[in-house]
C-alpha positions, 0 to 999 in steps of 0.5 A, a space after each residue: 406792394 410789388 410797385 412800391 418796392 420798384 419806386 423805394 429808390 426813387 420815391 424822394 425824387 417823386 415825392 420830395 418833402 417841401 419846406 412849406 410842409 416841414 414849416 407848418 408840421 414844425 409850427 405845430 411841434 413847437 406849439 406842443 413842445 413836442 419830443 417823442 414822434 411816431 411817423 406813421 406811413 413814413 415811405 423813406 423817412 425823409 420827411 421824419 428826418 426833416 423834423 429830427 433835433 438832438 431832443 427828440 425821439 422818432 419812431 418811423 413806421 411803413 408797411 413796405 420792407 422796401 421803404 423802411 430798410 431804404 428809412 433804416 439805411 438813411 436814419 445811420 446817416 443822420 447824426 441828430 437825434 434817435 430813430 427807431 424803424 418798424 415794418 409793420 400795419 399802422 393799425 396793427 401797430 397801434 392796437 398794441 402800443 403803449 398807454 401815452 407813449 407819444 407826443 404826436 402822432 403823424 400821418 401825412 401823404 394820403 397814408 390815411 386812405 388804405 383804412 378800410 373805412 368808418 370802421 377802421 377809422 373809428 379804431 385808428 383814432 380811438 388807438 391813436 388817442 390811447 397812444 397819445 400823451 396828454 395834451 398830445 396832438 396827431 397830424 393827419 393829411 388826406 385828400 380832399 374828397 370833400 372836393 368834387 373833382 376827386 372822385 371817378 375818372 380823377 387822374 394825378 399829374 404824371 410823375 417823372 424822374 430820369 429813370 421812370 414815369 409813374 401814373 395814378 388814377 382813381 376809378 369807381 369802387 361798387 362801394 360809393 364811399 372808397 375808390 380805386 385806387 390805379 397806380 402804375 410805373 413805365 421804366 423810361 429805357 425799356 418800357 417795362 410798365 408795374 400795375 397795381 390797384 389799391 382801394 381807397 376810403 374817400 374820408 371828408 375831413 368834416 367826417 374825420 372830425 366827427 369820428 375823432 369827437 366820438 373818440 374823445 378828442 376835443 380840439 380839431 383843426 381843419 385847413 386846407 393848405 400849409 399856410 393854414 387857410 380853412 378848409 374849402 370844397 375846392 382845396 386838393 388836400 386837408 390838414 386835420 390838427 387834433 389836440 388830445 
């Protein structure tokens, strides 16, 4: 994750957490009364410490040692509430975690994607739910690949900060359900251009749901926005609620 390690700096400014999505990831929170969070995908930590009261426990995960040290370096800077930092796979991760250690699992962004498909996805929300108190409740955030617009030749709006300029595409995958995924990072003074190319597994939120009931789940909630609309084909991202 050469590229990734490039952007750790800068990645707030490109990807800043919104009030909207604090609010509506509060809203459920609170519903659950909820004290013990694990933050999978966690990039800086930004949006974990958004969440963080006296009360709660948060465990910050990424895969990059780049983010997680930057996520280490801000949580000695937040004085309300406890943090623990792990650089590791998410799914490996969970495989192993504690019986009902967790109140609410978070996996927000499009962290959801690099599963490498069905398979990987039955086994992360089978762990999830294992790990997962009861009466717990995960968050997820993914793409709507539902819509037809995000698919091969789809390109995101360039990002810019003062220093670089950071472009994502998808392009076809020889297998229909995944993507590829382009990304690449142009210093804006030199000119220097980072490449890198991830696979991508184009999940529908209507499948997620059928995966999460075949691991037990009970109660899944689909929207299509912080505002909690429902889930339609031509919304850009859903968010998926489920309830253990």
């Amino acid at each position: 994750m050469k590229l990734y390690d490039t952007i750790a700096a800068e990645y707030e400014t490109l990807f800043p957490s919104s009030k909207e999505k604090v609010s509506f990831t509060e809203g459920v929170l609170l519903e659950h009364s909820v004290t013990d969070i694990l933050d999978l995908g966690c990039a800086t930590g930004q949006f974990a410490f958004q969440l963080a009261r006296k009360e709660r426990t948060i465990t910050l995960l990424d895969p990059d040692d780049q983010m997680i040290e930057h996520a280490r370096s801000q949580g000695k800077l937040t004085q309300t509430g406890t943090f623990s930092f792990i650089h590791r796979d998410m799914l490996s991760f969970l495989s192993t975690a504690d019986h009902l250690s967790f109140d609410t699992v978070l996996c927000m962004g499009n962290t959801l994607a690099y599963l490498d498909g069905t398979e990987e996805l039955e086994q992360f929300l089978s762990y999830s739910r294992r790990a997962l108190k009861r009466g717990g409740v995960m968050i997820l955030q993914i793409l709507n690949y539902w819509n037809p617009v995000i698919q091969d030749g789809f390109s995101f709006p360039v990002l810019e900060t003062d220093n670089m300029k950071f472009y994502r595409s998808y392009t076809s995958h020889e297998d229909p359900l995944k993507l590829r995924f382009i990304t690449k990072v142009t210093d804006r003074e030199t000119g220097e251009t980072l490449g890198d190319i991830h696979t991508h597994s184009a999940f529908t939120a209507h499948l997620i749901e059928k995966v999460a009931r075949r691991a037990g789940f009970k109660s899944i909630e689909l929207y299509g926005g912080y505002d909690r609309h429902p889930l339609q084909e031509n919304d850009f991202f859903c968010l998926i609620v489920i309830e253990r």
